[in-house]
PyMOL commands that place a pseudoatom at each C-alpha (Angstrom):
pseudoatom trace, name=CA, resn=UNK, resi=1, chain=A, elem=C, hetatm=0, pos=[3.554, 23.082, 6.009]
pseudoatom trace, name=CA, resn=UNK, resi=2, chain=A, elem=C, hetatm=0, pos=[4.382, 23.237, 2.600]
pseudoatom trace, name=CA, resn=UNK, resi=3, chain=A, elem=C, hetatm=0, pos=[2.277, 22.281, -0.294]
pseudoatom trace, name=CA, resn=UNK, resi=4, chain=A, elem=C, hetatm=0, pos=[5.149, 19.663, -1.767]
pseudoatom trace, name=CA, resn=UNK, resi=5, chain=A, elem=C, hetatm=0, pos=[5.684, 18.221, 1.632]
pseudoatom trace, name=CA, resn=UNK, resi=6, chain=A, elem=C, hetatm=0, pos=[3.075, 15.327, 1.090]
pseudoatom trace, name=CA, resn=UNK, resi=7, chain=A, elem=C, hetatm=0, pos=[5.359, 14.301, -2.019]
pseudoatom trace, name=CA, resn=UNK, resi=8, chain=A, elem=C, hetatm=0, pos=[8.852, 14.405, -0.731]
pseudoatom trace, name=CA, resn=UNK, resi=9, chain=A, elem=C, hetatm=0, pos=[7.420, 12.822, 1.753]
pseudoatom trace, name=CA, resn=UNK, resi=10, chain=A, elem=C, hetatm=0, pos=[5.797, 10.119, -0.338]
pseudoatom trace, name=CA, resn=UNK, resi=11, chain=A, elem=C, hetatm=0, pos=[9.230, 9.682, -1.922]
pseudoatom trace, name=CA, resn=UNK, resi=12, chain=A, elem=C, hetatm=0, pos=[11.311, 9.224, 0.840]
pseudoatom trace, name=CA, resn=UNK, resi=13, chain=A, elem=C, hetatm=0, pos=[8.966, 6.423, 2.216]
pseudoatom trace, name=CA, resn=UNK, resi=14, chain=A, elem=C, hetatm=0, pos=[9.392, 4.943, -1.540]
pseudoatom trace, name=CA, resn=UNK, resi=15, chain=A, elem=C, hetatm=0, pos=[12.678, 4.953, -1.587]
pseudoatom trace, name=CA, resn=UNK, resi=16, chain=A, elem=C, hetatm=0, pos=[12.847, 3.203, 2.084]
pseudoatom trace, name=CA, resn=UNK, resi=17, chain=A, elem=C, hetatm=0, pos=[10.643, 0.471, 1.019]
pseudoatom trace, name=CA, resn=UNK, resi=18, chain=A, elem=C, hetatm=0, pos=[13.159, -0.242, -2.533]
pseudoatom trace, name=CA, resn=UNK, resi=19, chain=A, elem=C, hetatm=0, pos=[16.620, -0.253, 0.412]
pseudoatom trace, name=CA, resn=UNK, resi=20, chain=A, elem=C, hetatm=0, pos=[14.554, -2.487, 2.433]
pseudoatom trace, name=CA, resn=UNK, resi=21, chain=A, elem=C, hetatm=0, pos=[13.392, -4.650, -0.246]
pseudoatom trace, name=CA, resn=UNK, resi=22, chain=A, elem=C, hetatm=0, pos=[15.474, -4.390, -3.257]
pseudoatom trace, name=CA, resn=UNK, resi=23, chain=A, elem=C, hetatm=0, pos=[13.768, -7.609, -4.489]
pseudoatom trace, name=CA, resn=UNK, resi=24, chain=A, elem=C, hetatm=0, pos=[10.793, -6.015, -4.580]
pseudoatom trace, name=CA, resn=UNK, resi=25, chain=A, elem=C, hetatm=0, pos=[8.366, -6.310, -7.600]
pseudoatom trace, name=CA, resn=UNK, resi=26, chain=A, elem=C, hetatm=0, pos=[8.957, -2.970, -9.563]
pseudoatom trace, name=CA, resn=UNK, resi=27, chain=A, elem=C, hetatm=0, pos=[5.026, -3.371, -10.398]
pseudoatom trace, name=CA, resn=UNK, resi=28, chain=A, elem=C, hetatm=0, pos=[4.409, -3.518, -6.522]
pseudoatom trace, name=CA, resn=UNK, resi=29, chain=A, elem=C, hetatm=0, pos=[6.602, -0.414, -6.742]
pseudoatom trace, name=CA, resn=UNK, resi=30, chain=A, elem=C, hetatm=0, pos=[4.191, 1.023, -9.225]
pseudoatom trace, name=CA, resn=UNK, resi=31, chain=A, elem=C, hetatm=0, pos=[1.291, 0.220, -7.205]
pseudoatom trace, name=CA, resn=UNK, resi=32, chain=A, elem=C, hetatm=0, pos=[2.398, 1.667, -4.399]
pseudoatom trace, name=CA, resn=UNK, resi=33, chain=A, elem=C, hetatm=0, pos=[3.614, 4.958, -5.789]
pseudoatom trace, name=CA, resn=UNK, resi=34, chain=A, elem=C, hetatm=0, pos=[0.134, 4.917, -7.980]
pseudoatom trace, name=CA, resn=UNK, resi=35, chain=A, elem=C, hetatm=0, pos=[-1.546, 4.267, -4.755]
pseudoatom trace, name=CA, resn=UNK, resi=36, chain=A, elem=C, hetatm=0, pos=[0.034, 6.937, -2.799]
pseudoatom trace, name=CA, resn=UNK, resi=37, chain=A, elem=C, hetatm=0, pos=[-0.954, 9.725, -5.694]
pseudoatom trace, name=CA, resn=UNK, resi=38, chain=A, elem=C, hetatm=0, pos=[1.865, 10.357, -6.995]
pseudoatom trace, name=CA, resn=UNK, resi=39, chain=A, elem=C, hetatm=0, pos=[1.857, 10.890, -10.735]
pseudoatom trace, name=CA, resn=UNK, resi=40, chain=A, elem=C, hetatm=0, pos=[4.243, 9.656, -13.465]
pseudoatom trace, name=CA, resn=UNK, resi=41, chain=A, elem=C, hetatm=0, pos=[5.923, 6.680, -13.634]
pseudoatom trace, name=CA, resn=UNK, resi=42, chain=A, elem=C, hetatm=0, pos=[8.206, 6.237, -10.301]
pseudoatom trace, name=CA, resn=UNK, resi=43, chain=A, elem=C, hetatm=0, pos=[11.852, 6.475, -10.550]
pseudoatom trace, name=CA, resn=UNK, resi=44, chain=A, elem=C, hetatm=0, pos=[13.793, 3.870, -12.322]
pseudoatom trace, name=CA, resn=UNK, resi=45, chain=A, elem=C, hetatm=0, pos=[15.817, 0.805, -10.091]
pseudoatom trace, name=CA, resn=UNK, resi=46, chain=A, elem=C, hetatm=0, pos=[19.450, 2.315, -10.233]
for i in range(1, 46): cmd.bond("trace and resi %d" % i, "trace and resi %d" % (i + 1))
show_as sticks, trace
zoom trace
């Protein structure tokens, strides 16, 4: 396994949850992305 795997990984689910909830609370978005380690602000709604 690679060492990046974790975060791609992390992203993708990210980016799932923002399709499947576009409503979503970008500070739930936050605290999620916080939560899962990432570091950085997570990427901006399009």
């Amino acid at each position: 396994m690679q060492k990046g795997d974790g975060a791609v990984r992390r992203c993708e689910r990210l980016e799932q949850i923002r399709r499947m909830d576009p409503e979503k609370d970008v500070l739930e978005i936050h605290r999620l992305w916080q939560r899962a380690g990432a570091h950085g602000d997570p990427p901006q709604q399009p």
